[in-house]
C-alpha positions as CSV (number, residue, x, y, z in Angstrom):
1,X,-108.5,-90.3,-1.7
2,X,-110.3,-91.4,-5.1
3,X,-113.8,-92.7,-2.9
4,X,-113.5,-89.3,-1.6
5,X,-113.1,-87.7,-4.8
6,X,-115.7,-89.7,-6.4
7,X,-118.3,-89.0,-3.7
8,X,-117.6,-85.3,-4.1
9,X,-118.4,-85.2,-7.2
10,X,-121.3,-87.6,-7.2
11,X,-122.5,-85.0,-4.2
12,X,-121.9,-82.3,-6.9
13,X,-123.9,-84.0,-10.1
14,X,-126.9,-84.6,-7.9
15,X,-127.2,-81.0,-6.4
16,X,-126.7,-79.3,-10.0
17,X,-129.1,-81.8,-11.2
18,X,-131.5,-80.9,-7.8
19,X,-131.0,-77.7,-9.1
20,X,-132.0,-77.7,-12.6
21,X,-135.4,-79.1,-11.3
22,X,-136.9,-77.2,-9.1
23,X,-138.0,-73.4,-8.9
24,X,-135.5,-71.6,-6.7
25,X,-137.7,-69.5,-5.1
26,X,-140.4,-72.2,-3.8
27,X,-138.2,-75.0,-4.1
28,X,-140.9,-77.0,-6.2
29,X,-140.5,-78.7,-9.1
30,X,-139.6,-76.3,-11.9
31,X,-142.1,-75.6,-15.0
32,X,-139.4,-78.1,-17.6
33,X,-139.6,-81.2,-14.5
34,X,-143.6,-80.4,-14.5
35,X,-144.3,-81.3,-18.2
36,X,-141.7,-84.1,-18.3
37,X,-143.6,-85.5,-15.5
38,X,-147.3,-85.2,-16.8
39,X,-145.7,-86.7,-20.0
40,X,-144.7,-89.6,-18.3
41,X,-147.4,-90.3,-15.3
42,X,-149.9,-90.1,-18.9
43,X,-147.5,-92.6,-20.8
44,X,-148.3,-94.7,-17.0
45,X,-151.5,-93.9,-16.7
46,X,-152.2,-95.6,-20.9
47,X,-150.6,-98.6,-19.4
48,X,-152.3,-99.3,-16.0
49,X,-155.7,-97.9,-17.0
50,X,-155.1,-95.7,-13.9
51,X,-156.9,-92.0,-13.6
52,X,-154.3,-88.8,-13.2
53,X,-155.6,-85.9,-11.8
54,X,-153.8,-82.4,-12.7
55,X,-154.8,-79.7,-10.4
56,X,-154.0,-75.9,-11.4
57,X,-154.5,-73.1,-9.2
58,X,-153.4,-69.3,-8.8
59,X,-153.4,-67.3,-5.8
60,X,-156.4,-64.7,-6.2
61,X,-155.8,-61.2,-6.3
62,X,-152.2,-61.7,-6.3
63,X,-150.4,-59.0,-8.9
64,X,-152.6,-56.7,-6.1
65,X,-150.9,-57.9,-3.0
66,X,-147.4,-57.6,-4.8
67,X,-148.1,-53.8,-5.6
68,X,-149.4,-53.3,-2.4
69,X,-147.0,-55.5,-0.2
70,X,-143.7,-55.2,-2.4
71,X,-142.5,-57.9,-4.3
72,X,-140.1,-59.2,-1.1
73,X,-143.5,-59.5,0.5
74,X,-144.9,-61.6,-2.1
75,X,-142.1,-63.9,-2.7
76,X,-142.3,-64.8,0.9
77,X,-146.2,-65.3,0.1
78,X,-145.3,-67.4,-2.3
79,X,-142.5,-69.7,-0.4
80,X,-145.1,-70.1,2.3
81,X,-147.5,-71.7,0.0
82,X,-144.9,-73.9,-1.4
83,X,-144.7,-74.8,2.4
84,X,-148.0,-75.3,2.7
85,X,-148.5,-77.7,-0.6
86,X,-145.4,-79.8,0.7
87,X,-147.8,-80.3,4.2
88,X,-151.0,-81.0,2.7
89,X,-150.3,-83.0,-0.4
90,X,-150.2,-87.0,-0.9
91,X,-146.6,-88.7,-0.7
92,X,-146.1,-89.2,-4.5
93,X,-147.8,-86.0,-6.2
94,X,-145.4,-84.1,-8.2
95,X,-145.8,-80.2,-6.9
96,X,-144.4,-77.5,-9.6
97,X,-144.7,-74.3,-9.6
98,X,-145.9,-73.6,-13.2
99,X,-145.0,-69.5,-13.3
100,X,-145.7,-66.3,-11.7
101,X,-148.2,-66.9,-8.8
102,X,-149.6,-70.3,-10.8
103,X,-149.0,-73.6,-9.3
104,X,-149.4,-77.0,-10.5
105,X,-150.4,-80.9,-8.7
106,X,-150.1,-84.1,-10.7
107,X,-151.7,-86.8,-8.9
108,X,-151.5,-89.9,-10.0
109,X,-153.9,-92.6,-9.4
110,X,-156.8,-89.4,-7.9
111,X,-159.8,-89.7,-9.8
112,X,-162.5,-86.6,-9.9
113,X,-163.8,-87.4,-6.3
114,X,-160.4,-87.6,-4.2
115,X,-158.4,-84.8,-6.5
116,X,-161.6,-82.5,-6.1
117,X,-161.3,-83.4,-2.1
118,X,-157.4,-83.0,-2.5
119,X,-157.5,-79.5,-4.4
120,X,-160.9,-78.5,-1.5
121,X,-158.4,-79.4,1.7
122,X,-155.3,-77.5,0.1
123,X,-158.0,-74.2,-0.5
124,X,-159.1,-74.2,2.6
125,X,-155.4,-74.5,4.0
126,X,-154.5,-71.4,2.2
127,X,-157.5,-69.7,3.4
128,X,-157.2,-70.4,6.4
129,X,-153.2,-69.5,7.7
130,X,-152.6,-66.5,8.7
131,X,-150.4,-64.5,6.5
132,X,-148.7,-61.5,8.1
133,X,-147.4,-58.4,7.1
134,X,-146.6,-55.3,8.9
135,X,-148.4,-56.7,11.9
136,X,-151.5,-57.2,10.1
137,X,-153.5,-60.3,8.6
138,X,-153.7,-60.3,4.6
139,X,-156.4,-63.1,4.0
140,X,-155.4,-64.7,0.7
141,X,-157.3,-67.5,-1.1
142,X,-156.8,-69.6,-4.1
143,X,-158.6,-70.3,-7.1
144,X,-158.5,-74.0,-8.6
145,X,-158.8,-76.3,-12.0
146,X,-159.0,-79.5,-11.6
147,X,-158.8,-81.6,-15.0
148,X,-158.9,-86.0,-14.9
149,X,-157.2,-88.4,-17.5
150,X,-158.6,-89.6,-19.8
151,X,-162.0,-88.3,-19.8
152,X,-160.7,-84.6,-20.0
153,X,-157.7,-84.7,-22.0
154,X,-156.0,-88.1,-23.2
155,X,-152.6,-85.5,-24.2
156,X,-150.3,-83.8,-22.1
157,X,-152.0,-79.9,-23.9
158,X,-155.3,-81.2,-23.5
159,X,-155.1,-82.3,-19.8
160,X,-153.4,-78.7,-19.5
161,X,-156.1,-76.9,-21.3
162,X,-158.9,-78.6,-19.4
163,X,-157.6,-77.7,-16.0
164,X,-156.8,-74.0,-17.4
165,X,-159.9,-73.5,-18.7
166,X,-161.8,-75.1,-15.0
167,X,-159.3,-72.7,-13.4
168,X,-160.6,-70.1,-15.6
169,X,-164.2,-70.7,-14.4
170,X,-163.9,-71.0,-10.8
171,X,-162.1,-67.2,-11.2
172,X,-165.5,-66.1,-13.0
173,X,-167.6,-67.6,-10.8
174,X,-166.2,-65.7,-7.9
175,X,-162.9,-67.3,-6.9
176,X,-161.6,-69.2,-3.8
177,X,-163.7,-71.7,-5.3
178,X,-162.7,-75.7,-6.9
179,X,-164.4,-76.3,-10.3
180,X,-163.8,-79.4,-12.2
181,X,-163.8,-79.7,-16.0
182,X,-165.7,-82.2,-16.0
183,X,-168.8,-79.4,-14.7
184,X,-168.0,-77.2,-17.9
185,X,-169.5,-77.0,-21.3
186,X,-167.2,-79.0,-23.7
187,X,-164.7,-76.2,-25.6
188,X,-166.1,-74.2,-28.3
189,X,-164.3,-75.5,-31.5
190,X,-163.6,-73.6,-34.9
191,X,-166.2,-72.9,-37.8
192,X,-167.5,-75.4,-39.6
């Protein structure tokens, strides 16, 4: 009776804590687990030398396919790219959904070359299913930021404001596109 009790409740701890990690729409890491995780893969990353590559990306057009489609419609948009970054990521990158239609990858040990492959092979994924609604295909494609420790941001913010700002670019330049910090202009800093 008492291993019984104590498995139930060992059951119990791990689901609420299963729960207080991951987004329950997508069932990807939540936004908290995210920047715990970046936090620690960079405290890693100081201590093995290793690159980290943090790939941001937001579905283009997306605030338009929820008006158009209904929000039901784009929650299941959403869930089926959740599905789709489970299939087409490496076994130990840390998936998050990071809020709204924004989506995060930490992967560790990627430098530029294989995270700029990684974030190309996951945009063409998402261009390439075949997203239904009301009989019809709604192409949808993906816009992506992809940012490299240390070289553009040693810090947790300033890996994060790399990648936003690469993200930012490849929207400008047209979207459904990958553009690497590393390609931009270094950020414009205050008067002197």
């Amino acid at each position: 009776l008492q291993v019984e009790r104590v498995r139930s409740l060992t059951w119990r701890v791990s689901r609420t804590h299963h729960r207080a990690i991951t987004d329950p729409l997508t069932s990807l890491y939540n936004y908290g687990f995210f920047r715990e995780r970046l936090a620690m893969e960079l405290e890693r990353a100081q201590l093995t030398g290793d690159p980290v590559a943090l790939a941001m990306f937001d579905i283009d057009h997306f605030k338009h396919y929820n008006d158009t489609n209904g929000h039901q419609e784009g929650n299941r948009v959403l869930q089926k790219v959740a599905e789709l970054l489970r299939k087409t990521g490496r076994r130990g990158d840390v998936v998050a959904r990071y809020g709204g239609e924004e989506f995060v990858v930490i992967l560790p040990g990627s430098d530029e070359e294989r995270s700029m492959g990684a974030a190309e092979r996951l945009r063409n994924a998402l261009q390439k299913h075949r997203f239904v609604f009301e009989g019809a295909r709604i192409p949808l494609t993906a816009s992506f930021g992809v940012a490299i420790w240390p070289a553009d941001g040693k810090e947790p913010e300033a890996l994060l404001s790399s990648s936003d700002r690469a993200l930012y670019a490849a929207k400008q330049t047209g979207r459904n596109r990958v553009v690497a910090a590393s390609s931009l202009p270094p950020p414009a800093t205050g008067a002197s």
